[in-house]
GUKOL-572867 format. One line per 5 residues: their letters; for each residue x, y, z negated of C-alpha. Coordinates in steps of 0.02 Angstrom, whole numbers, m for minus. Last residue first. Example, Ala and Ser with C-alpha at 12.3 -4.5 7.8 and 13.67 -1.06 7.14 Angstrom:
<recs>
sa	684:m53:m357 ~ 615:m225:m390 $
</recs>
This chain:
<recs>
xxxxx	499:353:570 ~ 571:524:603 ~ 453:569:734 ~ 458:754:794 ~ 344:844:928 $
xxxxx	274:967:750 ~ 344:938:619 ~ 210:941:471 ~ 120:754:534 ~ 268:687:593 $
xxxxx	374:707:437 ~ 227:682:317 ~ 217:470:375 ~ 390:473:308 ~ 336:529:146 $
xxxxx	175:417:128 ~ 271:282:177 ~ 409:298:40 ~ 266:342:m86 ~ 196:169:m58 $
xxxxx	345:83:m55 ~ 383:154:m205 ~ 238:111:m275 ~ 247:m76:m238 ~ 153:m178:m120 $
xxxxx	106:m353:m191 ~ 170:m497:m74 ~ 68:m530:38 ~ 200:m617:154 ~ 130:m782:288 $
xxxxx	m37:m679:292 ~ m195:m742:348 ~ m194:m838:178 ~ m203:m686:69 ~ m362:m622:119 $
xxxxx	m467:m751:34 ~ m629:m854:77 ~ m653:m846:265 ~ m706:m994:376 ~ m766:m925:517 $
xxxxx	m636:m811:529 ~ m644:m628:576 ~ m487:m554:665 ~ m438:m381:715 ~ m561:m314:607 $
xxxxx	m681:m162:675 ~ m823:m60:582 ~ m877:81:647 ~ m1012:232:586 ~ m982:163:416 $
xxxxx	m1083:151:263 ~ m1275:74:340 ~ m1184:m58:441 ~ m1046:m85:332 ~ m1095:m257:252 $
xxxxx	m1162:m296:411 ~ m1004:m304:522 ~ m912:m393:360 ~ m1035:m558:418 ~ m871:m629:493 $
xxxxx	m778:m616:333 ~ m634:m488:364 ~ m442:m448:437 ~ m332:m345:488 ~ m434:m202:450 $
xxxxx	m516:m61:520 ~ m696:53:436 ~ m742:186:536 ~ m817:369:468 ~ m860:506:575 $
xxxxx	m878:684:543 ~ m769:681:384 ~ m814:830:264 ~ m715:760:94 ~ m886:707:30 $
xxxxx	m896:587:196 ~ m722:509:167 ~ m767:484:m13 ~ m948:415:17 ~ m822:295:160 $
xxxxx	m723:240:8 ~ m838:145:m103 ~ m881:29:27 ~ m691:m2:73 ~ m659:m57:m123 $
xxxxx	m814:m172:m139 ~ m786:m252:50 ~ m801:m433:m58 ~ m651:m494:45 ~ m590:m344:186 $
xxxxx	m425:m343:228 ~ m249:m257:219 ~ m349:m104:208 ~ m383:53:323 ~ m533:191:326 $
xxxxx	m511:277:495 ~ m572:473:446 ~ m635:564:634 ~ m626:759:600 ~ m754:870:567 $
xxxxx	m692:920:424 ~ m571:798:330 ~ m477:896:204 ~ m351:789:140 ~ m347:752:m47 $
xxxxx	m253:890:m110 ~ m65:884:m155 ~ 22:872:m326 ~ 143:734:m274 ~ m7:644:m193 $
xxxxx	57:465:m217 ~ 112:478:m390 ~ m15:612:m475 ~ m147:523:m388 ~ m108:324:m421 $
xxxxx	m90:385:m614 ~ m261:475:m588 ~ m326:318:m510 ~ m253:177:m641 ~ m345:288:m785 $
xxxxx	m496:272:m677 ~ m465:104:m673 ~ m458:44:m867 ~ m610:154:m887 ~ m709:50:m773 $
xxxxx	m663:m119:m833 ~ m702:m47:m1023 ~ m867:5:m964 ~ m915:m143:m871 ~ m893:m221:m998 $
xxxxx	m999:m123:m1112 ~ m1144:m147:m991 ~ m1135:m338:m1005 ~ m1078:m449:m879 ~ m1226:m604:m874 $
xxxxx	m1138:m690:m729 ~ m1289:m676:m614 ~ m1339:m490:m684 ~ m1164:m451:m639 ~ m1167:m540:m489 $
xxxxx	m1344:m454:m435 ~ m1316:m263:m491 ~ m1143:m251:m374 ~ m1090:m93:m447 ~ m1029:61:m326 $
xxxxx	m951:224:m427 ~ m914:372:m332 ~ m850:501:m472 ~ m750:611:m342 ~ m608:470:m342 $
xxxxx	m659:303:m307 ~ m737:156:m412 ~ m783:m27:m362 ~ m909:m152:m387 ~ m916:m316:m465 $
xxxxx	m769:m408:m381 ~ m661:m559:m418 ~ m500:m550:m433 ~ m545:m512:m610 ~ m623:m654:m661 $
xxxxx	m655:m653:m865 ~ m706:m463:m833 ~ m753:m443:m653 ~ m660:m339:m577 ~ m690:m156:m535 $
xxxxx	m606:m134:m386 ~ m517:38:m370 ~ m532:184:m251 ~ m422:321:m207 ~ m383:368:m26 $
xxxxx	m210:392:40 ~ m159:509:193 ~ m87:470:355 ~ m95:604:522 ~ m116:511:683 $
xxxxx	35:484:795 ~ m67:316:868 ~ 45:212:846 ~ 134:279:690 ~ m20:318:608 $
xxxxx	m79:135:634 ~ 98:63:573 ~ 58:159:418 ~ m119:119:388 ~ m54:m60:366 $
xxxxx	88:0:243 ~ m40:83:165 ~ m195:m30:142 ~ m95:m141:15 ~ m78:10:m119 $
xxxxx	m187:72:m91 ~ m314:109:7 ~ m246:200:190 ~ m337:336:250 ~ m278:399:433 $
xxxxx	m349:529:505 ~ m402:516:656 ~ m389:665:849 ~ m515:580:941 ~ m418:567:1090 $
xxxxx	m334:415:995 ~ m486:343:936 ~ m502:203:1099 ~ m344:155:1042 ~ m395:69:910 $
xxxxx	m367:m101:958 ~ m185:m106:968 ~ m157:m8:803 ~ m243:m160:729 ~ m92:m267:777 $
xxxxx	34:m132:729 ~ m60:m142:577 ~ m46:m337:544 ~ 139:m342:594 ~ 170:m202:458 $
xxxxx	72:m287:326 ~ 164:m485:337 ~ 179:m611:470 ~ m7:m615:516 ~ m98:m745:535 $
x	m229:m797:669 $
</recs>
């Protein structure tokens, strides 16, 4: 399966979460790819969407390539085996990390426009990216959901690894992917546009995705 760009791959997720509709979910979309995703799923299912903050920690000489992630609330996740395996030193790991937590409070200022993260009590939080590779970024976020009072947790993406199920076994209460590969090394080839997702498009989303949540039987989308 591949997907012609971020909106066609939510709308396509959308369809297999409707079993969370009478649930009454939130929407967190990671940014900045996980937004326009978590926007067609809001749409569909006229959930409230809200942005999460986390931040891959990549590996130093590699840094597509993960070695943990970061999220706001101090959650910090490190992948001890690669970066024993590819002999990363502490300091490293220091500078990555500081790097990205500067990115996150320039990500919150912008895409919160002095808001709150969303207050999640009791309520159902659907964790949404354009995909799941290393699951670094998602695995980080569900501590977040659960610190910000969510009842339930489920991961949803486009697409993952078909071993992804397991990675967020202990994490998530759910984990669903519209399509897992056998053969999985990259996200970007399931899609024929993954282009980068700017912040404006981010903060356009996020806007528009505010008109139906604070009006009440009105859908400006």
């Amino acid at each position: 399966m591949r997907f012609v760009n971020r909106s066609h791959a939510g709308r396509k997720l959308a369809g297999i979460l409707e079993h969370l509709r009478g649930e009454r979910p939130v929407v967190l979309g990671l940014p900045r790819g996980g937004i326009p995703v978590g926007f067609e799923v809001a749409r569909e299912m006229s959930a409230q969407l809200e942005v999460l903050l986390v931040r891959k920690l990549g590996v130093p000489f590699q840094p597509e390539l993960a070695m943990g992630a970061i999220g706001e609330g101090g959650i910090r996740i490190i992948d001890e085996g690669r970066v024993e395996r590819l002999g990363i030193r502490p300091d490293q790991i220091a500078l990555v990390e500081h790097r990205e937590r500067e990115e996150i409070e320039r990500q919150a200022r912008l895409f919160r426009a002095g808001r709150q993260p969303a207050d999640l009590s009791g309520r159902t939080a659907v964790i949404v990216d354009d995909g799941i590779a290393t699951g670094a970024t998602a695995l980080a976020a569900c501590p977040i959901a659960r610190r910000l009072g969510a009842a339930r947790v489920v991961v949803a993406v486009p697409v993952a690894p078909r071993d992804a199920p397991l990675t967020f076994e202990a994490a998530a209460d759910e984990f669903t992917a519209v399509h897992t590969p056998r053969r999985f090394a990259a996200i970007g080839p399931f899609y024929a546009d993954f282009r980068p997702t700017p912040d404006r498009e981010v903060v356009d989303l996020l806007e528009r995705a505010r008109e139906w949540t604070e009006q009440p039987g009105r859908r400006q989308v």
